[in-house]
C-alpha positions in Angstrom: -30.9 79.5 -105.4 -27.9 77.4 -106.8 -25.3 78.5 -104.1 -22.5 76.6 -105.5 -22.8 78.3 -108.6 -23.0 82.0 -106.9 -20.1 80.6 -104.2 -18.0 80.2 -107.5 -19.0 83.7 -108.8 -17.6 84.8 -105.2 -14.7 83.1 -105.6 -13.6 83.6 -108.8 -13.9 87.9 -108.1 -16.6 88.7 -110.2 -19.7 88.5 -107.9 -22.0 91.4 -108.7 -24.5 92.9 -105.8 -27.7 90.4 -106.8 -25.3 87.3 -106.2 -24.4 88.8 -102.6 -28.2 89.1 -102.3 -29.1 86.0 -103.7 -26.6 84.4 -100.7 -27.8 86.5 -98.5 -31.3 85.3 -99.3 -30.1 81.7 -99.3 -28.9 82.3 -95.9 -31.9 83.4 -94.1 -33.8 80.0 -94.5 -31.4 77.7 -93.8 -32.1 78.2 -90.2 -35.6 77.6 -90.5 -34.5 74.2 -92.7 -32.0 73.1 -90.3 -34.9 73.2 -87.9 -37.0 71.0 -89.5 -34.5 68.6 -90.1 -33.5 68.7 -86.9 -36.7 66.5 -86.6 -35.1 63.7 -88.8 -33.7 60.6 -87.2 -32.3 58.8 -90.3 -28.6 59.1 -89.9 -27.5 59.7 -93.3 -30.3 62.8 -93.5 -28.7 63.9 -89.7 -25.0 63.6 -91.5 -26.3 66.0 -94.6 -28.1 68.6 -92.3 -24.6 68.6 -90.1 -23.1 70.2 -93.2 -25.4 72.9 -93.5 -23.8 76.1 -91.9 -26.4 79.3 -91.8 -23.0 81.5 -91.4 -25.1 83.5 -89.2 -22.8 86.6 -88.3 -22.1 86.7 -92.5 -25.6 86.9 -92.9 -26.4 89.5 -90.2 -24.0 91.8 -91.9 -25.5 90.8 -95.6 -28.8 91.4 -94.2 -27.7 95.2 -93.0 -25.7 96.1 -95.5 -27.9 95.3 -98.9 -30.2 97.1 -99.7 -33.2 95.7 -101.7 -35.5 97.4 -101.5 -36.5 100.5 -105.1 -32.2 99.4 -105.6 -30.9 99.5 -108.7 -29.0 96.4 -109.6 -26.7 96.2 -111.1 -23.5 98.1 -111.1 -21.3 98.6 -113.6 -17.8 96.3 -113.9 -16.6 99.5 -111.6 -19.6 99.5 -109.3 -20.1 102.8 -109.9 -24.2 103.0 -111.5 -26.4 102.6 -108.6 -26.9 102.5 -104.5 -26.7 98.9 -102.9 -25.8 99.7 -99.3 -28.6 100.4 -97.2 -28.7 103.4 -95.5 -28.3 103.1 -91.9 -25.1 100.9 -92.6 -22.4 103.7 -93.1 -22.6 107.3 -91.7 -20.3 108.7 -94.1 -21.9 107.1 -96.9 -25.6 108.8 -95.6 -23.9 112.0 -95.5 -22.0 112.0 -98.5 -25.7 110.4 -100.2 -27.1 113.5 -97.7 -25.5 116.4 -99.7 -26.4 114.8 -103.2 -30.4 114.5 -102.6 -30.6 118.6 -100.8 -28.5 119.5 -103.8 -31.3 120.1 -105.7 -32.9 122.4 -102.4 -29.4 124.5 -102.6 -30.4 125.5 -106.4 -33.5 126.8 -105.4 -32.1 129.2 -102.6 -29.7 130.2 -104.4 -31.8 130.9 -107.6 -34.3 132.6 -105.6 -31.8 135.1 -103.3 -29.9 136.0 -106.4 -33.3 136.9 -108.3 -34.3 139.1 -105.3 -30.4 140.5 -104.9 -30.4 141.5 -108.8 -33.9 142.1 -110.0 -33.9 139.8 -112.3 -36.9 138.1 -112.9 -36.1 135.8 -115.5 -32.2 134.5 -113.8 -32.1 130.7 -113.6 -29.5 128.2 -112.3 -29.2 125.5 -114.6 -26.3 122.5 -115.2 -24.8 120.4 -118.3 -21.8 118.3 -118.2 -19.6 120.9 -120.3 -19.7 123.6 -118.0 -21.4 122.4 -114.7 -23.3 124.8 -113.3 -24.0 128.3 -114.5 -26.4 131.3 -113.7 -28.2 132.1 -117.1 -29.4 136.1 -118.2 -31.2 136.7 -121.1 -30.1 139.8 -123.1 -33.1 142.2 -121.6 -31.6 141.9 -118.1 -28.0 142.2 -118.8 -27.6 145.8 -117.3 -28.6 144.1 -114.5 -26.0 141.9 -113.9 -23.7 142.5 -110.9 -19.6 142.9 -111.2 -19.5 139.7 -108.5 -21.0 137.0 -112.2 -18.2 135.8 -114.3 -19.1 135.5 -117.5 -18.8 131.9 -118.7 -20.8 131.7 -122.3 -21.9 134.1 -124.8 -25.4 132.5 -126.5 -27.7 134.2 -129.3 -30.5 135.1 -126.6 -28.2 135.0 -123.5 -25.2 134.9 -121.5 -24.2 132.2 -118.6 -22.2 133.3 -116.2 -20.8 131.7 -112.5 -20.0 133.3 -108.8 -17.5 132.1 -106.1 -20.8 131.2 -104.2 -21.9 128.8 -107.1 -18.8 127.1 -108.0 -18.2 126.1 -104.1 -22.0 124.8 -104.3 -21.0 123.0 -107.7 -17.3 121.2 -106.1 -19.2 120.2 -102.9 -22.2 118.2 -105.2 -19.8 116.7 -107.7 -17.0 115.5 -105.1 -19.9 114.8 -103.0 -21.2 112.1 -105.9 -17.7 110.9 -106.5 -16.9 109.9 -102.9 -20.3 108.5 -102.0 -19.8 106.4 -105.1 -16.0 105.2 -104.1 -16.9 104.7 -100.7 -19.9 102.4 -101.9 -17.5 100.3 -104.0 -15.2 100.0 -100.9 -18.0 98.8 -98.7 -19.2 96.6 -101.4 -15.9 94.7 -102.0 -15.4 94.6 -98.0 -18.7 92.5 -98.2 -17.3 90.3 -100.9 -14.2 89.7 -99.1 -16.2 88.6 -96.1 -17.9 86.1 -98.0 -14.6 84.9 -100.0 -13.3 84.0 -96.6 -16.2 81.7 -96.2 -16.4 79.7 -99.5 -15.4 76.6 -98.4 -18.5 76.9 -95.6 -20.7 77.6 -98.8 -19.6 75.2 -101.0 -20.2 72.2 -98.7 -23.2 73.9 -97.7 -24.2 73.7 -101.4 -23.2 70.4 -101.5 -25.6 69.4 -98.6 -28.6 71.4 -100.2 -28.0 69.5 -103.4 -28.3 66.0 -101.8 -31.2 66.9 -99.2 -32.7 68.4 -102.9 -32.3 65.3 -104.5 -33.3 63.2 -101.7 -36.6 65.2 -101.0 -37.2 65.3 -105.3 -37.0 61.5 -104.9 -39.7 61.0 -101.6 -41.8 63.5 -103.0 -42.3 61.5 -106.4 -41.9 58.2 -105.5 -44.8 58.6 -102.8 -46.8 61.2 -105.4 -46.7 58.2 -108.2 -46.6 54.9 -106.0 -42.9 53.7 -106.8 -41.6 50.8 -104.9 -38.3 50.9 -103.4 -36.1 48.4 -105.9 -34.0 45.4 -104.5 -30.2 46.1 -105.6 -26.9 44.7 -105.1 -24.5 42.4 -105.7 -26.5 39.3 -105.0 -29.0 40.2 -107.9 -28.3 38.6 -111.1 -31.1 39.9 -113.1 -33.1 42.9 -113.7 -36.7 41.5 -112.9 -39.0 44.3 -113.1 -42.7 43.3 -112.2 -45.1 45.8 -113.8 -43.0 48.3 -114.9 -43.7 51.5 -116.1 -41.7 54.3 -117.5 -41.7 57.0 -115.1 -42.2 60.6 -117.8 -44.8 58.9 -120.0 -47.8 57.9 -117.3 -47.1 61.2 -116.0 -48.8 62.8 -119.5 -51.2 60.3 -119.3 -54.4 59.8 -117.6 -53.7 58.8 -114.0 -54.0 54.8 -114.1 -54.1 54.3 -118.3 -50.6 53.9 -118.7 -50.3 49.9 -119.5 -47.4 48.5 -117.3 -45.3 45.8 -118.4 -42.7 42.9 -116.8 -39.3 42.5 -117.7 -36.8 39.4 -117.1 -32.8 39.8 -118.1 -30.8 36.9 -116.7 -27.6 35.6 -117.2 -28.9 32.6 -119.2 -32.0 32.1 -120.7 -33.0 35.3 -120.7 -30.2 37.4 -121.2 -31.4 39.0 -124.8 -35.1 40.1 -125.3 -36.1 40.3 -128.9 -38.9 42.5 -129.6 -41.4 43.0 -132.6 -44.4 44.7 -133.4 -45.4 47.9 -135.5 -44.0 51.4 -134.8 -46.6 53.3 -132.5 -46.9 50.0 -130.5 -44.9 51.0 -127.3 -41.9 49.2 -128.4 -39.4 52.1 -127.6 -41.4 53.4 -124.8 -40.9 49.8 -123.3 -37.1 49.5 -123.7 -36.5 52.6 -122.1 -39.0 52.3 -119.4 -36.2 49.4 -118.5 -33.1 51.5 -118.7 -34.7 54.3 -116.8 -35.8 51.9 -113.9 -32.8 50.2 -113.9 -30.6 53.7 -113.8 -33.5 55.2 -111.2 -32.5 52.1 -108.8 -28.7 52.7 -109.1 -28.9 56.3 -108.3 -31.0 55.3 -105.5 -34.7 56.3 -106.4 -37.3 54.5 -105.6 -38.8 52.8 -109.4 -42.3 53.0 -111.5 -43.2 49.4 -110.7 -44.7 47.0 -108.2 -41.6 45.2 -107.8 -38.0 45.7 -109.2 -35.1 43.2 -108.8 -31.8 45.3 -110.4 -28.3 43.6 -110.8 -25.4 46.0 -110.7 -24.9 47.5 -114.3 -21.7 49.2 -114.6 -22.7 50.7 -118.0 -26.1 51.1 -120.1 -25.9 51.7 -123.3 -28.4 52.8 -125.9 -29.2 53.0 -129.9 -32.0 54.7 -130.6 -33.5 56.9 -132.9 -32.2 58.7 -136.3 -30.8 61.6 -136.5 -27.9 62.8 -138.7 -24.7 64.9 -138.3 -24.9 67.2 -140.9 -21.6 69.8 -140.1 -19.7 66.5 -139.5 -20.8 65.2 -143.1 -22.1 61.9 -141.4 -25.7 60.3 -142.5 -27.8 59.0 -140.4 -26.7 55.3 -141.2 -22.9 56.2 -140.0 -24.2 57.7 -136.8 -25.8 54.5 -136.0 -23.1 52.5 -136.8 -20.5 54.9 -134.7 -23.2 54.2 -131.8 -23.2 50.4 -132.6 -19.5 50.4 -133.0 -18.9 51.8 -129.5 -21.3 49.3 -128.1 -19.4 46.5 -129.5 -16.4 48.0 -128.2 -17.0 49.0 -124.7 -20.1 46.9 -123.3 -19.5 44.2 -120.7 -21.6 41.3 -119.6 -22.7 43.5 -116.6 -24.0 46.3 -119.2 -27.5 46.8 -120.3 -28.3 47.6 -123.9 -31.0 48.7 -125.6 -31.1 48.7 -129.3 -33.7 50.1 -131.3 -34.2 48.5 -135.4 -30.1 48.1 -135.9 -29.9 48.3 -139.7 -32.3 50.6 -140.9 -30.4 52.7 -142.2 -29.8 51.0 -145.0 -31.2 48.5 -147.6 -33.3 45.7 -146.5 -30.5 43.2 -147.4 -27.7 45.1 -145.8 -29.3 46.3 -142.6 -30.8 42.7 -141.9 -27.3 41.1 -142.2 -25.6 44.2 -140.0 -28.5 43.5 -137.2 -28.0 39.6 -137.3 -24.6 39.9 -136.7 -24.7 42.7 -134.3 -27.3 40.3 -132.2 -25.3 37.5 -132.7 -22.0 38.7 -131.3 -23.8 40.6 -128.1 -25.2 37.5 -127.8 -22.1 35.0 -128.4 -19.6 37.0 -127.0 -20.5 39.9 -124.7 -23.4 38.3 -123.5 -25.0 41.5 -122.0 -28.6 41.6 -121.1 -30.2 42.9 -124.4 -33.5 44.5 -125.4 -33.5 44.0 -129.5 -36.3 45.8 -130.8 -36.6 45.3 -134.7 -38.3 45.1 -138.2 -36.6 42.7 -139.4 -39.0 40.0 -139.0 -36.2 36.9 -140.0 -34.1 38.0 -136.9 -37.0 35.7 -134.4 -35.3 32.7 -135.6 -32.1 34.0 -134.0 -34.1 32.4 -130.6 -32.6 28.9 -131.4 -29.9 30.5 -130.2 -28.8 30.1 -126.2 -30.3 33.0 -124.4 -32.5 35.0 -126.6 -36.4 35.1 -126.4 -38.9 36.3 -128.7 -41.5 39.0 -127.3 -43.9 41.5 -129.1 -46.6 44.2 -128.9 -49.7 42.8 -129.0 -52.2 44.6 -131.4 -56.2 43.8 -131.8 -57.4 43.6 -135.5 -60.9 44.4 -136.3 -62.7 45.5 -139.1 -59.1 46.1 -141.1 -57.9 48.5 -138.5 -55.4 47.8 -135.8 -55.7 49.2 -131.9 -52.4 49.3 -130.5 -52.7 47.4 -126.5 -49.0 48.3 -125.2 -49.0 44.7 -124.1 -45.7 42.8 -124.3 -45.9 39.1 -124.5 -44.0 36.1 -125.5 -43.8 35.0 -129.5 -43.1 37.3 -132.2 -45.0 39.5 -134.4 -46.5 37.9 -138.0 -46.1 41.8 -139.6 -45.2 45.0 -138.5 -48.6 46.9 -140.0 -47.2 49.4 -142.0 -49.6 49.9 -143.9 -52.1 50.6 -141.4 -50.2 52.6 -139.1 -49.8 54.9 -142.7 -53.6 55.0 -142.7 -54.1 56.0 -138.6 -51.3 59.1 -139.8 -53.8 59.9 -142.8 -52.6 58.9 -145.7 -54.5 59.4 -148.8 -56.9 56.3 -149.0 -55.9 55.8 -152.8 -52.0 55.3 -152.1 -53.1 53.0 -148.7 -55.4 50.7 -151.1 -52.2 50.6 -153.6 -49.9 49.9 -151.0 -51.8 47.2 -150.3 -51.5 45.5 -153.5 -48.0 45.9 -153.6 -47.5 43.9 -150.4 -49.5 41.6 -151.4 -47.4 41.3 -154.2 -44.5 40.7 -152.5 -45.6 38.9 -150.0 -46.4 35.9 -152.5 -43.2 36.4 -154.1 -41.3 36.1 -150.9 -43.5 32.7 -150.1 -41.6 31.2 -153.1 -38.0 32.2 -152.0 -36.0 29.7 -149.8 -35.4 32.0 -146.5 -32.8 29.6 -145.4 -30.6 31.3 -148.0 -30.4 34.5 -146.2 -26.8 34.5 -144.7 -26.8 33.7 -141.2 -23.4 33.3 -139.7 -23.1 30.6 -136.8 -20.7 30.1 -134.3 -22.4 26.7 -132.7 -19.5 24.6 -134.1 -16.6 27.2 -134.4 -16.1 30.9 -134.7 -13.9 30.4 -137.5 -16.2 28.7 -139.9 -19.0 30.3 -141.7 -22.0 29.1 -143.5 -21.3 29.2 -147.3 -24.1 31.5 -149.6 -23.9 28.3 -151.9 -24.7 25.0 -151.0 -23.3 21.7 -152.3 -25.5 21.9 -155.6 -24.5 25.8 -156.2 -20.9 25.1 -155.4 -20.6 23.0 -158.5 -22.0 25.6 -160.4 -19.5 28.0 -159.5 -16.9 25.8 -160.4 -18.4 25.5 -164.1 -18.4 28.9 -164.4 -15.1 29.4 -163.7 -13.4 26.5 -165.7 -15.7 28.1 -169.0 -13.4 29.2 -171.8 -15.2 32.3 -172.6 -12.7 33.6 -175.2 -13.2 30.6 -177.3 -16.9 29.8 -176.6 -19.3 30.6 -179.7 -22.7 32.4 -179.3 -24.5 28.5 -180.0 -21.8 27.1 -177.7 -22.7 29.7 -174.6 -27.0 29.0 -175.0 -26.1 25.2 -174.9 -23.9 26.4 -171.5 -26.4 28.7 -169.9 -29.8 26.2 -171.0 -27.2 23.2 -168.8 -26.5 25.4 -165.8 -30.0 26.6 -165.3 -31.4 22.4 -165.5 -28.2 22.3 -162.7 -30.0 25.2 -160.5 -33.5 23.1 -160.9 -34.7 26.1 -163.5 -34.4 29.3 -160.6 -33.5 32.4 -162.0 
């Protein structure tokens, strides 16, 4: 049971009768537990099982005052709908409870000496919350009735009457009920008081449970799945994970498929991973198999791996997937760049980041140039260790720069049709395979085969365009210069444009223009 959670309940006044069991319950087995870990001889276990108090003489009293057993749980805000104290526990209370359950026998003698007093065959005792309860004649017997009934009710068929006899019966039930229920509540908020007293006992006992919880969670698993127990501190300076793997998805997987991978983030060379391949590769699962391992060391679990190295991280932070804010009015594009934004903002050189395809949110054109420079200034000037995954094949050229490195998913092609091998190694991916990752999700066959010929298409086209004219900003001279869109040739162009009279130029006089800036351009365009 979470005890701090019912301690609260306790201490904020509002704990109902199945919290006072559920701590009562709670209480029984902590004996038994501090037993067992009596056994332990690690100190920092012994200094946790130290804090774990069975409040013994609270629980003896829980334990023979609640009853739990056919109860009815639970009462009302006033406590007044239903038996919780044990009978055995208050004599008062057994009495009062007493005169309630041989009510019913009193009706019975009654009803039965005043049908043999009277004659009257058909006289029955009966009760209903308007008028309690009442001796009821039908008319054929009313010449019967003796001067001692007080008529109560006229009916159609019958009158009601009372006597003396029945109306001292009727006081001693209902005050009976009343009291038993009062004297309940007072009992009940005696035992709450009791506890209340003792909330600072239960809320470090809590505490204790929580960490011996989280400390057996962590044994149990990292022996059930072979984790390793990571090295960690502050004369790390890399994450170096040999073999990783990420610790929820070989769970779902059949035990020894799941295809483990190494990771390297340094300070220098190595500082900013750059990955490619197509989507169903393992590229995400990869990226956060590292940020899981590397938060699983710091919390101090043993990691999914057959080594681990982990620097301190003081933050990691993470980009991926889409999703939208809709009641905000934000797209899916301004989420990510809110994410990216506080990235830029707030991560140091000891954070890790994982960033999954910055930019594609957008056009082709736009969301390359954001993810450049994005990758460029983590790189430059934060200088975090990085995983980059991405689309955006031009971005592998961004290794020329100090510290980043190439890696992708290798895939096997045969027979036109790609089997993903959730193997990351150095270089970077020649295409992400689109197009057959559309066909493995079953696409129609005839929009596969045209989608073909479209990338085709454009794959030749884009063999004839100069990638060097893709902005790249630099900062390998000086952060305040930037590489120009035009170059020297282009420039002069520009300033032929701009010295044209257009106001004056005729129609013949603007060909003659145009047919001299295009020779200028070497006939592009």
């Amino acid at each position: 049971r979470d005890l701090e959670r019912l301690s609260g309940r306790i201490a904020y006044g509002n704990a109902s009768p199945s919290v006072l069991i559920a701590v009562s319950d709670t209480l029984n087995v902590l004996p038994a537990l501090k037993k067992v870990a009596a056994e332990l001889k690690d100190p920092t276990l012994k200094k946790i099982v130290a804090d774990i108090d069975p409040l013994p003489e609270e629980a003896a009293v829980l334990n023979a005052a609640l009853e739990r057993v056919n109860r009815k749980i639970d009462k009302g805000k006033d406590g007044s709908a239903g038996y919780v104290i044990k009978r055995g526990y208050d004599e008062k209370l057994d009495e009062l409870r007493d005169i309630k359950t041989t009510a019913k026998q009193w009706i019975v003698n009654l009803e039965e000496r005043e049908r043999e007093a009277t004659g009257i065959r058909g006289l029955k005792v009966k009760y209903n919350r308007v008028f309690g309860y009442f001796i009821e004649v039908t008319n054929s017997f009313l010449d019967k009735v003796p001067y001692r009934y007080q008529r109560k009710q006229t009916l159609v068929g019958s009158e009601r009457f009372v006597t003396d006899e029945l109306k001292e019966l009727e006081t001693r039930i209902l005050s009976a009920d009343e009291e038993a229920d009062a004297l309940e509540n007072r009992i009940f908020e005696e035992l709450k008081q009791m506890l209340l007293s003792g909330t600072g006992c239960l809320q470090r006992t809590a505490r204790a449970l929580a960490a011996l919880d989280v400390l057996v969670s962590f044994a149990s698993v990292a022996v059930r799945n072979n984790y390793v127990r990571p090295v960690i501190g502050k004369k790390v300076k890399a994450i170096d994970i040999r073999e990783g793997r990420h610790p929820v998805v070989e769970t779902l997987m059949p035990h020894g498929s799941y295809v483990p991978n190494d990771t390297l983030l340094d300070g220098g060379d190595n500082r900013t991973i750059i990955i490619t391949g197509p989507n169903m590769a393992g590229k995400s699962t990869y990226m956060r198999q590292v940020a899981l391992i590397t938060l699983m060391a710091h919390v101090g679990s043993f990691v999914p791996a057959k080594s681990a190295e982990i620097t301190l991280t003081d933050r990691i932070f993470t980009r991926i997937g889409a999703s939208d804010d809709l009641s905000g009015g934000q797209s899916t594009f301004m989420v990510e760049m809110i994410e990216v934004a506080t990235i830029l903002n707030y991560a140091t050189s000891s954070s890790l980041l994982v960033l999954d395809e910055i930019g594609r949110g957008t056009s082709t054109y736009d969301g390359l140039s954001i993810a450049w420079a994005v990758l460029e200034y983590i790189t430059s000037e934060i200088r975090a260790k990085t995983l980059f995954a991405t689309h955006f094949h031009e971005l592998t050229d961004a290794e020329s720069f100090g510290g980043v490195k190439n890696y992708r998913v290798l895939v096997s092609e045969a027979g036109g049709k790609i089997v993903f091998l959730h193997k990351i190694a150095r270089g970077s991916a020649s295409r992400s395979f689109g197009v057959e990752v559309a066909s493995i999700a079953g696409v129609k066959k005839s929009v596969i085969e045209h989608a073909r010929r479209i990338m085709n298409e454009l794959e030749r086209q884009a063999k004839d365009r100069d990638s060097n004219r893709i902005l790249m900003a630099s900062r390998s001279e000086t952060k305040s210069v930037q590489t120009s869109l035009f170059d020297k040739e282009e420039s002069e162009v520009e300033k032929e444009l701009k010295d044209i009279d257009v106001d004056n130029l005729t129609p013949l006089q603007a060909l003659t223009v145009l047919s001299d800036l295009k020779k200028k351009l070497g006939g592009r365009g």
